[in-house]
N, C-alpha and C positions, 0 to 999 in steps of 0.2 A: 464675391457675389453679393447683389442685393436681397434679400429677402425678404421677410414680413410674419408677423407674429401669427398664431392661428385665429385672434381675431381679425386681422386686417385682411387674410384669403378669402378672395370671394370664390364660393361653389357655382360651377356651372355646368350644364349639361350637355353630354356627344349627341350631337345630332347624325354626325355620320362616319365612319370611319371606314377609309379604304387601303388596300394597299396598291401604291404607285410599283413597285417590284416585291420580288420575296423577301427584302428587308427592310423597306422602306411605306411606312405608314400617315396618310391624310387623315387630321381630325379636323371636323369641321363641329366647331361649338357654341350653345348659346352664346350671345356678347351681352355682358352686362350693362344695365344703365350708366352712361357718363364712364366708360371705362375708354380710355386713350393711350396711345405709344403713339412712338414716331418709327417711322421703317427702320428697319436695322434692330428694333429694342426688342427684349425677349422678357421671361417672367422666370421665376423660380413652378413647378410644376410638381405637384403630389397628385397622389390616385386615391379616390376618396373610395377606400375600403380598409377593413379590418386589413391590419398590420403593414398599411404602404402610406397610413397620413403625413407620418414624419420624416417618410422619406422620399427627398423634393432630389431635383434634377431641373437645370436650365436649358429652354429650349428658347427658340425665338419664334415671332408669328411672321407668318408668312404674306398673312393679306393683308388688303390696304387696309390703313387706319379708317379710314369712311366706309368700310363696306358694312352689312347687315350684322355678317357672323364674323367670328375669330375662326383662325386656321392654323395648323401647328402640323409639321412636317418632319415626322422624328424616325431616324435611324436606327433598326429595333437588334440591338447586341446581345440575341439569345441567350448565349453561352457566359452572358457575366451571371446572369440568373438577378437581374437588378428590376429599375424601372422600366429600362427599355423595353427588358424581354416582358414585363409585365404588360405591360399599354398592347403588348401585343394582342393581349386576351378582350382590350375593352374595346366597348362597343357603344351603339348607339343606346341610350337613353340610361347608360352609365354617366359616373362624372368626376373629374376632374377638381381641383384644388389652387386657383391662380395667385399668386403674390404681385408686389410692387410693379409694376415694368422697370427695367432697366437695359442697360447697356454701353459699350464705349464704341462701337460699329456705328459711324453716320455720315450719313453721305455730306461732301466737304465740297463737292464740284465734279468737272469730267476726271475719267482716269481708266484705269485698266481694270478689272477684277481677277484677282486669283484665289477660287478655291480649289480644297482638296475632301474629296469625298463629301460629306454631310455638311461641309464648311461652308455649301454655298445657302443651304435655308436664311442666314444673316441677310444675302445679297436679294433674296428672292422680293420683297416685300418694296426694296429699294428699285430695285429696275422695273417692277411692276408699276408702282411710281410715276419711275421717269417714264416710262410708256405712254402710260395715262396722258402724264402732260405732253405729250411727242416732243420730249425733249431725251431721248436717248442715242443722238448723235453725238458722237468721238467718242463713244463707252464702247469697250471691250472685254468680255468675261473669258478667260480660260479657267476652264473647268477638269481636274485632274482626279481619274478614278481610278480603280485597280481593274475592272472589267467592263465592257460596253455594257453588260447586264445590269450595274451598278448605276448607269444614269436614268433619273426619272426628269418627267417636266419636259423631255429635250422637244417636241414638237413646238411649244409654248414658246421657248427661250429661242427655237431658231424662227420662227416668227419675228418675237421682239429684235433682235440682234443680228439674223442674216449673216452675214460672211464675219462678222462680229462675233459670233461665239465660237469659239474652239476650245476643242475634247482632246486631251490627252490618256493615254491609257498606261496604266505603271505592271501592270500583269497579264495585257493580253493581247497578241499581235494582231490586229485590227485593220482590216485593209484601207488605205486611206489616213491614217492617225500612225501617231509615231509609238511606240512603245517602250515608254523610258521614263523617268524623271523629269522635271522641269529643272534644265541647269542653268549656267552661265552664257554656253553659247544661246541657248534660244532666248534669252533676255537680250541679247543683243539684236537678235532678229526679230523680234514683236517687236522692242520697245522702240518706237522712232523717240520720241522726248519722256526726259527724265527730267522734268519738272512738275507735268503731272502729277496727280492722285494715284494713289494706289491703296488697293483695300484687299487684304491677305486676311482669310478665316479655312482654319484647318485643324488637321493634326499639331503638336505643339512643334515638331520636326519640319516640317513643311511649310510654316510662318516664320521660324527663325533661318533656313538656312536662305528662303526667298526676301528676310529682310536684309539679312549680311550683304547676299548676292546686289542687290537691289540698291543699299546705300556702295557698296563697292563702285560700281556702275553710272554713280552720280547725283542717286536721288538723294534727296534732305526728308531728316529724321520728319520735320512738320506735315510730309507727302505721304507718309506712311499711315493708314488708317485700320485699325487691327487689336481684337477685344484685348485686355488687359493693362 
């Protein structure tokens, strides 16, 4: 991870903070002067209160680089009793703690997206993107959760993507959607060409058995785009 000393974090303020489901939290924050990423990049992220400065957690932003505000779309994991579950308490006219931008997730050309759970916020910023430019023709996102409860955004994304996005569900029989894992056989039934792009943000489980699967299959290591 990249980081950044406590002088280099700039402070900035929640203007608003919603929750998209019961674990899943929108912050929407002032943007700093002259403050830039590329889609896909994220920051190191502290909660600017007594006994939570030094401890940062990486998140990525969600909205475009030119928009007004910053937005950040974070997965709230009550039960670690960490940052997550904290952010859950913060609000508007609270603030936040932002580092360097970074990241290794960047869009490289067309291709497929797979995430799993929380793993899609990486992708969000990027197809919002190619949107914008009405260039998100041949992109395909499958998106894999443990319960329908667990996707937010989906109105958005079936907008952007139409018969292009597809939901998997790993823990709940779902009429219409499969209820399983993303294995080998369905790689062979999405994927028509394994020359394409491909950009996998997940669980650490769920990135490497889909890279194995993936270069097994035919794809090359250079097709693979995926944080670490």
């Amino acid at each position: 991870m990249s980081g950044a000393t406590p002088a280099e974090r700039q402070r900035v303020e929640v203007l608003d903070a919603t929750f998209l489901n019961s674990g899943v939290k929108r912050f929407v924050l002032r943007k700093p002067q002259g403050f830039t990423f590329t889609p896909g990049q994220g920051c190191m992220v502290a909660i600017d209160q007594e006994g939570w400065r030094d401890r940062e957690r990486p998140f990525t932003f969600t909205s475009l680089p030119t928009a007004r505000r910053l937005e950040l779309i974070v997965k709230l994991y009550r039960d670690h009793h960490g940052v997550t579950a904290q952010l859950g308490s913060v609000g508007p006219g609270d603030h936040l703690l932002l580092g360097r931008p970074f990241g290794t997730i960047a869009y490289k050309g067309p291709g497929m997206f797979f995430a799993g759970g929380a793993g899609i916020t990486p992708f969000l910023a990027i197809l919002r993107q190619l949107h914008r430019d009405k260039a998100l023709k041949g992109h395909t996102l499958v998106w894999s959760n443990r319960t329908a409860a667990d996707v937010f955004l989906d109105a958005e994304l079936g907008r952007m993507l139409h018969k292009h996005y597809l939901k998997t569900f790993t823990r709940e029989n779902v009429i219409g959607f499969r209820d399983r894992r993303i294995d080998r056989d369905d790689l062979v039934g999405l994927v028509r060409d394994f020359t394409q792009h491909f950009y996998l943000c997940g669980p650490e489980a769920f990135v490497r058995d889909l890279k194995t699967m993936l270069l097994d299959l035919g794809a090359t290591a250079d097709s693979l785009v995926f944080e670490g």
